[in-house]
N, C-alpha and C positions, 0 to 999 in steps of 0.2 A: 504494500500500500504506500502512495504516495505521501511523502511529508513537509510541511513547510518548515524550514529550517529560521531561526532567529541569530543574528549574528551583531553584535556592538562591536565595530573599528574606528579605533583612533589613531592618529598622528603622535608618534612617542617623541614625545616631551611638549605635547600641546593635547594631552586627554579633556581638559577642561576647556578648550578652545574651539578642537575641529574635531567630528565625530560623525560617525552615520551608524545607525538601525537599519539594517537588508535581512529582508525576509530572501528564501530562496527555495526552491524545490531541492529535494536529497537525490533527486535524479538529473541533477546537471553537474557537469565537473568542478573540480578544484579549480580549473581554468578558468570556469564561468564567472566562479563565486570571483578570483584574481581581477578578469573585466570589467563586473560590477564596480569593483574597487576603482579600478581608475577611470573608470568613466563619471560615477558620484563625486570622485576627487579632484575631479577635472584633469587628469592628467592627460598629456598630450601622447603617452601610450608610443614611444619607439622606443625604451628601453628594453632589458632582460628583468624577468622576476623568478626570485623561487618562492613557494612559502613551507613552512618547517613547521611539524606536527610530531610529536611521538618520535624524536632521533630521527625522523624521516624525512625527504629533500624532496616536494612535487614540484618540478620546473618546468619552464613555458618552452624550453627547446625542443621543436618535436624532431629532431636531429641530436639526442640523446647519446646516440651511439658513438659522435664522435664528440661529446664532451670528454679530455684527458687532465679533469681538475683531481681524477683519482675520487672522488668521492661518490658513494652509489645514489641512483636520481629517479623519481619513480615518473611517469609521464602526468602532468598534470591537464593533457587535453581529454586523456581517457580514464581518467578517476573519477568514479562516480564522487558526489561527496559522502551516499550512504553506505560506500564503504570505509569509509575513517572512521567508524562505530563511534560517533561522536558522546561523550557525558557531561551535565549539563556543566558552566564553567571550565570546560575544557577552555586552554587559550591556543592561539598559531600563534605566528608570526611571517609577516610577508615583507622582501627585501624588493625594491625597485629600485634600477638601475646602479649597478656595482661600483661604479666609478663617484658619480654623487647620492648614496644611498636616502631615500626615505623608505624607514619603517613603519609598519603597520602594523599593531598590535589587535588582534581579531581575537573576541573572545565568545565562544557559542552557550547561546542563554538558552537556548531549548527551540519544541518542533511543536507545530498543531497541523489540525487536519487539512488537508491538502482537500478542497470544494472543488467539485467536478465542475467542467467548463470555466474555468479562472487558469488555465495554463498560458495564458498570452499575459496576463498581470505579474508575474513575475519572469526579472528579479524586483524586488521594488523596496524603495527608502520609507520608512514607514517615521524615521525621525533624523535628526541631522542638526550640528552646526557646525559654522566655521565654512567658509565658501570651498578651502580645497588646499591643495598641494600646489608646489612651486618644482617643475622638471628643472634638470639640472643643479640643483641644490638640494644640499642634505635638511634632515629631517635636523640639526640642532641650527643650521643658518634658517630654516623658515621661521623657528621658534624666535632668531633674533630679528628677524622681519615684522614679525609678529607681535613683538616686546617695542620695535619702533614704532610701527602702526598705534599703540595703545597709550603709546609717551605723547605721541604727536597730537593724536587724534585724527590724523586721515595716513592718506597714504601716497607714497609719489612712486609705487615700484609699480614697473610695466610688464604684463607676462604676454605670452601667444593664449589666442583663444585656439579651441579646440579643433575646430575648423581649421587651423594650420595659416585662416589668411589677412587677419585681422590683429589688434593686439588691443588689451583693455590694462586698466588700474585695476592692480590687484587689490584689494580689502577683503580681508577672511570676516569682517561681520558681516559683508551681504550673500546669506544665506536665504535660500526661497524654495521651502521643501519640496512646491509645487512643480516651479522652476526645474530644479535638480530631478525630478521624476520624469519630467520632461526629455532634461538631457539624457539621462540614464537611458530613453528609451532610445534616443534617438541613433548616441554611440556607442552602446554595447555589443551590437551587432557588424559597427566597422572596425571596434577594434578584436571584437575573436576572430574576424575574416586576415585582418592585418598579421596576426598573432597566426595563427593555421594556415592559411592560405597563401597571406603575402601580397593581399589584396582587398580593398574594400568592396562594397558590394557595388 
């Protein structure tokens, strides 16, 4: 039987700042649940991720076999997530882009019934703050981003919008859960095509 998975993820060392609630079905992959993550977080999505569960390493390379980092990597396109026999308070942790890492601390709150015909509604942000993540910079420089934005009261840092063609001011307080359910729908889908395929739809 189908189940709805509940998941709280934060930005480590910004838990009280940037956060999202993702509901998710145990019949999509670890992959999926990864997507979610950076599409909610706005992330511009051309880095490597892995995320770390139980001594276990699920990473986004579906060319696995010639990873020679020596350390064993389980696919995380073909992980269901209801095999990670998740318990409630289990935590992960998810590492984006190796070079300037932001972490993700992911901790699963538990599962409800999974309602016939609602498979197109999820993944879905059911709570959230803090507008997202900053590519290219680690998870302790956004917290100092973050720490300026709050000294100053606005903000003068520029990032790329998501779309690749535009650029806006970044401010992590405009959050708009509506909004953000919006985007979720809209790039979850170019970035597991980007991520598997190598191509958006």
């Amino acid at each position: 039987m189908t189940k709805v998975l509940t998941f709280k993820v934060e930005i480590e060392g910004l838990e009280d700042k940037i956060w999202r609630k993702i509901e998710i079905t145990d019949r999509r992959t670890v992959a999926d649940l990864a997507y979610t993550i950076l599409a909610t977080f706005e992330s511009l999505a051309y880095h490597l991720y892995d995320i770390y569960y139980h001594d276990q390493v699920y990473d986004c390379w579906i060319a696995i076999e010639d990873d020679h980092s020596g350390i064993p990597k389980i696919n995380a396109t073909i992980t269901q997530l209801s095999n990670l026999k998740l318990e409630e308070n289990d935590t992960l942790e998810m590492e984006y882009d190796y070079g300037s890492t932001t972490t993700f601390k992911i901790t699963y709150l538990g599962d409800s019934e999974f309602k016939r015909g609602n498979g197109m509604h999820y993944p879905y942000i059911i709570d959230g703050a803090g507008s997202g993540m900053i590519d290219d910079i680690t998870s302790n420089q956004l917290k100092k981003v973050v720490e300026n934005i709050d000294k100053a009261g606005k903000s003068n840092y520029s990032v790329w919008c998501m779309d690749g063609r535009r650029s806006k001011i970044y401010d992590y307080r405009n959050f708009n859960l509506k909004k953000n359910n919006l985007q979720v729908r809209r790039y979850f889908s170019k970035i597991k095509n980007g991520y598997e395929m190598g191509e958006e739809e």
